[in-house]
N, C-alpha and C positions, 0 to 999 in steps of 0.2 A: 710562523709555524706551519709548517705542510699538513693538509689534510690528510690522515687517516681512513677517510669516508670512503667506500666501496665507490669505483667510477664506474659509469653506465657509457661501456666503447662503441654503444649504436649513436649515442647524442653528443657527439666530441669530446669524451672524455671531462664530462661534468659528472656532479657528483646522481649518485641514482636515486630515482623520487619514490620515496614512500609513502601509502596512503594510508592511515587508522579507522574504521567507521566507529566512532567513539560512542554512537550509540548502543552498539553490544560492547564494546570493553568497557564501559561505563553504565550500563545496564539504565540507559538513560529512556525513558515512559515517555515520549515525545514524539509527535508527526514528522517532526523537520528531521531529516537527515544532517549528522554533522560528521564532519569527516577532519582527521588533521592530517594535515600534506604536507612532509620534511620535503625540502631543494624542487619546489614545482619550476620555479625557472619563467617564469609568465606564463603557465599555460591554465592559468586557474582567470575565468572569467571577473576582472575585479569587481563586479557587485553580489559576486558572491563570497568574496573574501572576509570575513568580519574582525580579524586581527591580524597584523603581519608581525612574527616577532623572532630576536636571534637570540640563537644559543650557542653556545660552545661545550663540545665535549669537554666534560670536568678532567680536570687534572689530577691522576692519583699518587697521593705519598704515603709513605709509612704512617706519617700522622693522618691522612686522610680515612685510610684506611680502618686506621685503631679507633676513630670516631664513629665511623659505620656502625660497629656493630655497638655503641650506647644508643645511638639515634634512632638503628632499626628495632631495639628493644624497647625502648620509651613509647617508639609508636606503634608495637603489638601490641602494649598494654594499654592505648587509646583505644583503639581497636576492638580488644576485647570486652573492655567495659561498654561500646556502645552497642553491642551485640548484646550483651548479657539488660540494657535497656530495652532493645527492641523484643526481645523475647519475654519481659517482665508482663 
């Protein structure tokens, strides 16, 4: 299957690195910096890698699709109720 993933034409046309600092999008209370880094390509020092792992863009169908929106409603109303705990 051919990649979709946006190419980055300065680095020969590999796919382009994104970086996360998952301690603000995860509102993570912690000294350590963590960061998640899609297609580094070795450029990441290996002792400070702490999990290498692959994914694959999901595949959308009709049926995929039609499942979305139970899944994402089961898990607002997880969601809500641990809200409505923390506020208790």
């Amino acid at each position: 299957m051919e990649s979709i993933a946006p190419l980055d034409k300065r680095n020969g046309d590999s796919p382009v690195t994104m970086t996360y600092h998952l301690n603000r999008l995860q509102a993570l209370v912690v000294q350590e910096n963590y960061c998640l880094t899609l297609n580094a390509n070795g450029s990441i020092p290996p002792e400070k890698i702490l999990r290498k792992l692959v994914y694959n863009h999901p595949l959308y169908t009709l049926d995929a699709v039609g499942r979305q929106h139970r899944w994402s409603h089961g898990m607002r109303s997880i969601w809500m109720e641990r809200l409505r705990g923390i506020r208790s």
